[in-house]
N, C-alpha and C positions, 0 to 999 in steps of 0.2 A: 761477840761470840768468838769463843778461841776454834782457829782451825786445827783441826787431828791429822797428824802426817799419817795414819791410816785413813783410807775411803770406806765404805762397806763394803764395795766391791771384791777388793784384797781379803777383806773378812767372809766373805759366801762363794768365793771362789775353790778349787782343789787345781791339780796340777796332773794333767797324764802322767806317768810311769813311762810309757812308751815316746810320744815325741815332745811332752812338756809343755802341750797347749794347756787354756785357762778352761776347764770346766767346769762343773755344779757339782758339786759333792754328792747329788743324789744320783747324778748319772752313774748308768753301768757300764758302759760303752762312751771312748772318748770320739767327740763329734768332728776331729780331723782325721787321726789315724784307725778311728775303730777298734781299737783293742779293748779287749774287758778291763774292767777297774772294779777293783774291791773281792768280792768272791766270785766276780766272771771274768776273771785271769784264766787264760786257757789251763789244761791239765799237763800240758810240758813243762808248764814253768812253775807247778809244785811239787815238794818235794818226793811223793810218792810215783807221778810223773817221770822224774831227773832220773831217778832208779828204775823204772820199769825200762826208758828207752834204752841206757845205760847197758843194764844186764842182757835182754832180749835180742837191740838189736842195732844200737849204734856204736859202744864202747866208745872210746874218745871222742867222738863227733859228739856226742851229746853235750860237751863242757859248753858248747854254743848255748846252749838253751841255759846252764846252772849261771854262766856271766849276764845272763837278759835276763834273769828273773827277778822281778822286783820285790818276789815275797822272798829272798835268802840275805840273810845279811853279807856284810863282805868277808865276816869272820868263816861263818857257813858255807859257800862261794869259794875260802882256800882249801877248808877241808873238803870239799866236794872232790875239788881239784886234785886235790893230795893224795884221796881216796882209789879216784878212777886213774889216775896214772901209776899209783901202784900194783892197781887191778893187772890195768892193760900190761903191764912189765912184767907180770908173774903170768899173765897169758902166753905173752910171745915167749917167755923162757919154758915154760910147760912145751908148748909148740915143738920149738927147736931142739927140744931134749926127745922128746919122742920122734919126729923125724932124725936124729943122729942112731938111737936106737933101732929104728925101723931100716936105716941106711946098711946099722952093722950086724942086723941078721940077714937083710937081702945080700948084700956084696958078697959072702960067700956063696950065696947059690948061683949067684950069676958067673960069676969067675969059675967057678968048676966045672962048666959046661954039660951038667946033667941036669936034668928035672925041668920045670915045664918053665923056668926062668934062662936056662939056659940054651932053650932052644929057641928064645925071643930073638937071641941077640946073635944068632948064629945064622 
């Protein structure tokens, strides 16, 4: 009998997503680290997820979650990237445009020492 450089083993096995132990392809849950496998991947690490926490409430911190997820390819994963850092850069520039505005209508009232700006600072 010819030996098979595959076992069945290698054959009914799957591989966590998360730390790369060997588990059963029927498992939802890997038996080391616990994470979901298959459709019980948590909701931060799909893609409707990546954008909710994104816009809502973490803006660049979220890139953590779009480089962990096992369901984006690596193509999906630059664009992510490429997405939310041009988000955040038209954030902070909105920001700091309206703070320079809001700078150069208050400076005159505070400099002219009347109005209820001017008697903060007096």
């Amino acid at each position: 009998m010819v030996q098979s450089p595959y076992s069945m083993e290698d054959l009914t096995t799957a591989v966590c997503w998360a730390c790369g132990g060997k588990i059963s392809p029927e498992d939802n849950y890997c038996r080391f680290c616990a994470k979901g496998q298959g459709k019980y991947i948590p909701w931060y690490y799909k893609h409707w997820g990546i954008i909710a926490l994104t816009v809502m409430a973490m803006g660049p911190f979220s890139l953590i979650f779009v480089w962990k997820s096992p369901l984006l390819s690596r193509r999906a994963k630059w664009a992510y990237t490429a997405a939310i850092l041009a988000a955040t850069w038209y954030l902070v520039l909105t920001i700091y445009n309206w703070w320079l505005a809001f700078s150069a209508f208050l400076c005159p009232m505070m400099n002219s020492g009347g109005g209820t700006f001017g008697n903060l600072i007096q």
